[in-house]
C-alpha positions in Angstrom: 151.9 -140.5 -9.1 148.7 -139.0 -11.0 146.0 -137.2 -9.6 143.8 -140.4 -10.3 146.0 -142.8 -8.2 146.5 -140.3 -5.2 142.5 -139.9 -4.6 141.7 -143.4 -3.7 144.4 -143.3 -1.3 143.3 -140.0 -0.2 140.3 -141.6 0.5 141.6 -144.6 2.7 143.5 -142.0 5.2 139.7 -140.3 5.6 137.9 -143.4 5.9 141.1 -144.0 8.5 140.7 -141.1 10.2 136.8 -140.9 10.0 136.8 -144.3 12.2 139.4 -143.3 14.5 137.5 -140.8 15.1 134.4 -142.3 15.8 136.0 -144.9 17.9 138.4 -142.8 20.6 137.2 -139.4 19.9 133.4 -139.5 19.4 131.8 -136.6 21.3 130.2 -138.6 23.5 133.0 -140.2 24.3 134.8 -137.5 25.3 132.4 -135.7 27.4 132.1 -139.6 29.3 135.8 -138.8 29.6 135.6 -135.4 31.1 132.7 -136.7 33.3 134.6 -139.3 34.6 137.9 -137.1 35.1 135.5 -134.6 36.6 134.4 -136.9 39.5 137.6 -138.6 40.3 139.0 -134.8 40.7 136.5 -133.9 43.1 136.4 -137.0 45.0 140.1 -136.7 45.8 140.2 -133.3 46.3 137.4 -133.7 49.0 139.4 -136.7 50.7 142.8 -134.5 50.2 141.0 -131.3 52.1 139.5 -133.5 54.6 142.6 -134.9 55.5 144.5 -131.7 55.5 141.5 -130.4 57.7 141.9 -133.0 60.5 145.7 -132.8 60.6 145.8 -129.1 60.8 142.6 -128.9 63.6 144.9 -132.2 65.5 148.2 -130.3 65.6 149.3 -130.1 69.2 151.8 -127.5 69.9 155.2 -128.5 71.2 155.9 -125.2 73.7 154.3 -122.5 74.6 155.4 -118.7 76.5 153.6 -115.6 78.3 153.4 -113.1 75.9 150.9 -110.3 77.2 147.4 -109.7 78.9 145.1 -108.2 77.0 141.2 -107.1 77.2 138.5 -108.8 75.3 135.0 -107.3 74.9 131.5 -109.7 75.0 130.0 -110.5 71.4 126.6 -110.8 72.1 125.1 -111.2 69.1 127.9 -114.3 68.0 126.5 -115.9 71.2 125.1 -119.2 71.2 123.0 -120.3 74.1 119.6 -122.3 75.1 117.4 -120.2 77.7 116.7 -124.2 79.4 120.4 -124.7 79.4 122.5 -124.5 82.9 125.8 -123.1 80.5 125.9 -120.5 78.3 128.7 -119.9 76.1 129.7 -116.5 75.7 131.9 -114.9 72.9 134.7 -112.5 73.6 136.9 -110.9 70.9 139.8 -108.6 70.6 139.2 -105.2 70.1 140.3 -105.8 66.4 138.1 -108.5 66.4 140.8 -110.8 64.7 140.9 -113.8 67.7 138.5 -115.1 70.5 137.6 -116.5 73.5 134.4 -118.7 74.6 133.5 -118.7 78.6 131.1 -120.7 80.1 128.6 -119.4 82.6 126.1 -120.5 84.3 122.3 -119.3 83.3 122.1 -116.9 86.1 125.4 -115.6 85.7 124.6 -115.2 82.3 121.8 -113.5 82.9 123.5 -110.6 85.2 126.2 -110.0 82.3 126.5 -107.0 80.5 126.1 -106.5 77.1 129.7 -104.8 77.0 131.4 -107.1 79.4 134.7 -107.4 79.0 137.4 -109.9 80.5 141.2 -109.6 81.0 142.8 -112.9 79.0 146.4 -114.3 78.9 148.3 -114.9 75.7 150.8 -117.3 74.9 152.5 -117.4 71.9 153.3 -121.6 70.7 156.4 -122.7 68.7 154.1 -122.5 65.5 154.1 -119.0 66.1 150.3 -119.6 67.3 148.5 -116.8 69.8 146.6 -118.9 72.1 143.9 -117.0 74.7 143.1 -118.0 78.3 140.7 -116.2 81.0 143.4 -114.3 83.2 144.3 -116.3 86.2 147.2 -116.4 88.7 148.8 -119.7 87.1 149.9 -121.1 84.3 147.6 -123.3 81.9 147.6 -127.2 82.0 149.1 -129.5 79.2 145.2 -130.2 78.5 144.0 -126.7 78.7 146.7 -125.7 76.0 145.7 -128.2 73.8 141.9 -127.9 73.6 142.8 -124.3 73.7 144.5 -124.8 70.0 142.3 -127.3 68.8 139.6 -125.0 69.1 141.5 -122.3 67.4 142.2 -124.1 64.6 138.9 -125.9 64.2 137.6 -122.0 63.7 140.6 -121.4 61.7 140.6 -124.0 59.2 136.6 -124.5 59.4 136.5 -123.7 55.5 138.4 -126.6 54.4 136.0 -128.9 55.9 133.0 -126.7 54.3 135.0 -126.9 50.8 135.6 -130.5 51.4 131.9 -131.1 51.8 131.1 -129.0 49.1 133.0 -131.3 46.8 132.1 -134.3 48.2 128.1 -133.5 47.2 129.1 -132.3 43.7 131.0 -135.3 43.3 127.8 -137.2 44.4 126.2 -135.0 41.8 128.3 -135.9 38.8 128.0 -140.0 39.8 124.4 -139.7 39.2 125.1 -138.1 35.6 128.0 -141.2 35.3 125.6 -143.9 35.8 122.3 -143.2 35.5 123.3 -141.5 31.5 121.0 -143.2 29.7 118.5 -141.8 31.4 118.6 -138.3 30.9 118.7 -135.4 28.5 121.4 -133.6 27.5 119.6 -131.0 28.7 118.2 -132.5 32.2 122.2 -133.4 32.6 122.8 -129.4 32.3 120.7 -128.7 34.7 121.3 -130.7 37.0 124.8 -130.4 37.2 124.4 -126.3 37.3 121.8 -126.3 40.0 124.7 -128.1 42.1 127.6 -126.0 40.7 126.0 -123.1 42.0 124.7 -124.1 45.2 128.4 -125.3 46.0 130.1 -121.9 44.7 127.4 -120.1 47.3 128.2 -122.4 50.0 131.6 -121.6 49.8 130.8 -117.8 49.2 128.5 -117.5 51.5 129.1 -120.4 54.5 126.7 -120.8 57.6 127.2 -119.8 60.7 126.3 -122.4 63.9 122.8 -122.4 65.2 121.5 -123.4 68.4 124.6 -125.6 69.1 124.9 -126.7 65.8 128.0 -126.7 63.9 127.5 -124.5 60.6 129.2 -126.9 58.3 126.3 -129.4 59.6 123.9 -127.4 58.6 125.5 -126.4 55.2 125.7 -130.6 54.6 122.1 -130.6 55.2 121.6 -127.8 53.3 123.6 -129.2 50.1 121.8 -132.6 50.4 118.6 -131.4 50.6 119.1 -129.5 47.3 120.6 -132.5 45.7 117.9 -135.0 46.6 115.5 -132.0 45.6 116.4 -131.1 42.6 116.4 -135.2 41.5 112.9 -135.4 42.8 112.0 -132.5 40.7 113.6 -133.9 37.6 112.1 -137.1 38.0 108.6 -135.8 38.4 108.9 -133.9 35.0 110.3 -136.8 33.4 106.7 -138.3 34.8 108.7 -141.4 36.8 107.1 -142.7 39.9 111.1 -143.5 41.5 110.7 -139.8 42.2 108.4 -140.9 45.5 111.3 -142.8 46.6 114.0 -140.0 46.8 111.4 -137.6 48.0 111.5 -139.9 51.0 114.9 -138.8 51.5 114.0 -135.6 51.0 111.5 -135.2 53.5 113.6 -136.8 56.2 116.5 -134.1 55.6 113.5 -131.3 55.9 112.7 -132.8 59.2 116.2 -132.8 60.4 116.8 -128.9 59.2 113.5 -127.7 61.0 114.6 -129.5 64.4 118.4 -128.7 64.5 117.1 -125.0 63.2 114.0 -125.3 65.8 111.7 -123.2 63.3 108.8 -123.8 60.8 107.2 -126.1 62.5 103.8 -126.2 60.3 106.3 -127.7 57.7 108.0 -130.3 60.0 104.5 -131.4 60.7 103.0 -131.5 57.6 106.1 -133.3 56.2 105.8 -135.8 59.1 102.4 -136.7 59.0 101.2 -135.8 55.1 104.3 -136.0 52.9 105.8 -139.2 54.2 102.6 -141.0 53.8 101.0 -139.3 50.6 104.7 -140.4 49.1 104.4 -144.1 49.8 100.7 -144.2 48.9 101.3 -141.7 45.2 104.3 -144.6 44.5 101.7 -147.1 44.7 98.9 -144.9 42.4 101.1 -144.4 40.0 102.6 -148.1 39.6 98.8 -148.2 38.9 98.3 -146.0 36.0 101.2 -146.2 33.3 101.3 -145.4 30.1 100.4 -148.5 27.6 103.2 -147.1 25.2 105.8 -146.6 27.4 105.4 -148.3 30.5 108.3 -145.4 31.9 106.2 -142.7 32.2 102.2 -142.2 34.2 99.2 -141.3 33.0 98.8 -138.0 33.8 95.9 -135.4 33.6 94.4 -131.6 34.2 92.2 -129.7 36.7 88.5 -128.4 36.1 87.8 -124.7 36.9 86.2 -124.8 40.2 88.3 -127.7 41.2 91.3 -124.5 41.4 88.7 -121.2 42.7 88.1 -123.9 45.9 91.5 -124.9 46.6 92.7 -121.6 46.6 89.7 -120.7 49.2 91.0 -123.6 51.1 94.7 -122.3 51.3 93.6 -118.9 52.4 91.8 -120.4 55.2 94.7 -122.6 56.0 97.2 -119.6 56.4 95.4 -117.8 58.5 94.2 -119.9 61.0 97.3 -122.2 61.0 99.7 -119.0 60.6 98.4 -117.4 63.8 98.6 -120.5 66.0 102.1 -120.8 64.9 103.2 -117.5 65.7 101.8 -117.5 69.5 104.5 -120.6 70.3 106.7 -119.4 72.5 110.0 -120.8 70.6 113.4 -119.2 70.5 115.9 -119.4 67.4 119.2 -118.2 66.6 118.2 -117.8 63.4 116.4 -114.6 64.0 118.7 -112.9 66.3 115.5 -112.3 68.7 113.8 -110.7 66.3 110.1 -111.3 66.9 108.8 -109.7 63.8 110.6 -111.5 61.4 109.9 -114.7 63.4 105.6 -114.0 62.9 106.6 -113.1 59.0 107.7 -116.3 59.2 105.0 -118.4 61.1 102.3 -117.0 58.2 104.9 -117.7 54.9 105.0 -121.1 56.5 101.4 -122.1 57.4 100.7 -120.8 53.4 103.5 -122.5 52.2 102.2 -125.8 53.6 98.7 -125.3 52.3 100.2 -125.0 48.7 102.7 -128.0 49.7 99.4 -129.8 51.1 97.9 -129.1 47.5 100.9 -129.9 45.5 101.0 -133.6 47.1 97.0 -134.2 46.6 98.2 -132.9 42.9 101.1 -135.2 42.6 99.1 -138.3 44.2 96.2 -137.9 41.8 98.9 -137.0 38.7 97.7 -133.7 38.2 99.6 -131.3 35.8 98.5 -128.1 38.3 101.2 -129.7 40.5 103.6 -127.6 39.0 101.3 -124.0 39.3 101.6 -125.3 43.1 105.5 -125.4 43.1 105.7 -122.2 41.4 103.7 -120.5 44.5 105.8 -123.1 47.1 109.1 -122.2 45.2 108.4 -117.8 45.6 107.1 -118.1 49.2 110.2 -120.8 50.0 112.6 -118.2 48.7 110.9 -115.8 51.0 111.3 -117.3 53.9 115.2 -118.5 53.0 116.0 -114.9 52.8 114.5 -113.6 55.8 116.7 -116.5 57.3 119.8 -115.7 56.0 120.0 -119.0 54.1 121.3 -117.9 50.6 122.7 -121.3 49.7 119.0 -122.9 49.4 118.1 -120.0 47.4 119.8 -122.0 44.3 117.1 -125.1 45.5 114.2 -122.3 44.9 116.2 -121.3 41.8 116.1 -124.7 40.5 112.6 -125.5 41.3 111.7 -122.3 39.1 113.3 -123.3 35.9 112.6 -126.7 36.3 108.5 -126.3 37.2 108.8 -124.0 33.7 110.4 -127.6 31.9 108.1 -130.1 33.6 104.8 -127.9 33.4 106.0 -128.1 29.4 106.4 -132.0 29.2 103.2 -132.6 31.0 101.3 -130.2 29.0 102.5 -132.1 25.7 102.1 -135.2 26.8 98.0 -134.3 28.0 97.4 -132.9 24.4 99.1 -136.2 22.9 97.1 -138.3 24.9 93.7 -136.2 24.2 94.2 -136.2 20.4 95.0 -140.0 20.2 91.8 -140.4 22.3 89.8 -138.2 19.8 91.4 -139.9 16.6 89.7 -143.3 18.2 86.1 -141.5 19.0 86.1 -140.3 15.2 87.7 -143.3 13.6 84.9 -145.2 11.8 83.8 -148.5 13.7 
């Protein structure tokens, strides 16, 4: 065959292969693919860990022998107890610190303790090979005693399974937005996203929380990892100028509640969130059905502060910190979270009361579609950050970290959009009548 004859044919198998292409392996296509894979992946290996979780924390052991007494020493600073509580738990560990034992006492008793005390306990070793510890005693321990004593051995033991699982189970929640709600966003916005939840569930795995005030930590690390996820969507949906971001913030401010009461701190946020967020989120939902765009009826109208509108708002938050800081920091409220330390507590009571102000500021912005908004979550994201760190709570460091680089993206939208609107409106004022 001549070199004339074999191009057209040539030709065919590309045109072939060109539409092939473009029908089972368009880009798009395949990152749907990957997307889709992605979720089902992490959905099952949520359910799989979950149900490896409870089967391992229900395992009853078959037997059980005497294998030694030992001494334990108190853990104070593990403890978890409620000064208006009759029981306190108290934590005693091996001298190698590698198993333990919780005692109940009552206040009183628990208040005549030593911070050294130490207890003599029993161990019996189970058929699984399992060390099981019991407060030394002259008999043997019950059926029932056995078995809660191993269920609560392995609900410590296999704890990160059900934090892993949980983990998953929000990214997967994470990646179902992306799946069907595509259309909506950016390539970008989907990048984002998706990292901001990658990273909060590598921390929380990293880095897992501990209980609090009789709270389990994989509670508070759910809480935690939902309160980022509704966040960050809020955020993104705020930049993208979409009033549906009042109605997740909803969510959000709900979760914020729940954190402060089962942490029992920051208290000028749980209030303002109560009584100003909830209602300024309903009512901004309504004022910005009211204003949208004549172009695209998608995005709100949105606008810019005046000089001395900013010089008396920041008089007003200055005011607000210090008045609302020091009231704060006289209530007479334990936490865990602060190991008794009353310095850090006061640090605290001030970050908050300011961090309320800007939060205060950043919904009056918001409800009156004001591109400063995003100058106020800068200031609320830094102080936020603060106050996460003096609290040990690393994982909702990725939320702050998220709010940064997202503020940056949404401060830039809003911006164009202003100038697009104010030269349109200038092209009108100079077009001849």
């Amino acid at each position: 065959m001549n070199k004339a004859g074999l191009k057209p044919q040539i030709n065919r198998k590309l045109n072939r292969l060109g539409v092939f292409f473009t029908k089972y392996i368009e880009p798009k296509k395949i990152l749907r693919i990957i997307e889709l894979s992605a979720f089902f992946l992490l959905l099952i290996g949520s359910v799989a860990l979950f149900l490896t979780g409870g089967i391992k924390v229900g395992r009853k052991p078959k037997s059980w022998t005497f294998e030694e007494t030992v001494e334990m020493i108190r853990n104070a600073e593990a403890e978890d107890y409620d000064e208006d509580s009759t029981v306190c738990d108290v934590i005693y560990e091996t001298a190698d610190g590698t198993a333990f034992l919780i005692v109940s006492y009552t206040y009183e008793e628990w208040l005549n303790l030593e911070e050294d005390h130490t207890i003599e306990a029993d161990v019996y070793l189970t058929d699984n090979s399992e060390r099981l510890y019991f407060v030394h005693r002259d008999r043997a321990p019950t059926r029932a005693e056995v078995y809660q004593a191993a269920k609560t051995m392995h609900a410590g033991k296999y704890s990160p399974l059900f934090s892993l699982a949980t983990s998953l189970l929000i990214l997967g929640i994470s990646l179902s937005v992306i799946l069907f709600f595509a259309k909506v966003f950016t390539l970008y916005e989907k990048l984002w996203f998706i990292s901001i939840m990658v990273l909060a569930t590598v921390v929380s795995i990293i880095l897992p929380e501990e209980s609090a005030n009789g709270v389990s930590g994989i509670v508070i690390m759910l809480l935690y990892l939902l309160d980022t996820f509704f966040n960050i969507l809020c955020e993104l949906l705020i930049s993208k100028q979409s009033r549906w971001n009042f109605i997740v913030s909803v969510v959000v401010e709900i979760l914020e509640i729940l954190i402060c009461i089962v942490l029992m701190y920051r208290f000028a946020t749980m209030a303002v969130t109560l009584f100003f967020w909830l209602p300024i989120d309903i009512l901004s939902f309504i004022n910005w059905t009211k204003h949208k765009d004549e172009e695209k009826k998608e995005l709100t109208v949105v606008r810019k502060l005046t000089g001395w509108q900013e010089a008396a708002i920041l008089a007003g938050i200055a005011v607000w910190t210090i008045v609302i800081g020091y009231l704060i920091a006289g209530i007479d409220i334990s936490s865990d979270l602060f190991k008794g330390k009353e310095g850090l507590a006061t640090a605290v009571s001030y970050l908050d009361a300011c961090a309320s102000a800007v939060g205060i500021c950043n919904g009056l912005f918001i409800f009156f579609r004001y591109r400063e908004q995003w100058i106020a979550w800068y200031a609320e994201a830094l102080l936020e950050a603060a106050i996460n760190i003096i609290s040990g709570q690393y994982v909702l460091l990725v939320l702050k970290l998220g709010y940064l680089t997202n503020t940056t993206y949404g401060y830039i939208k809003w911006t164009k959009y202003i100038k697009e609107k104010l030269s349109k409106v200038n092209k009108k004022e100079l077009a001849p009548s």
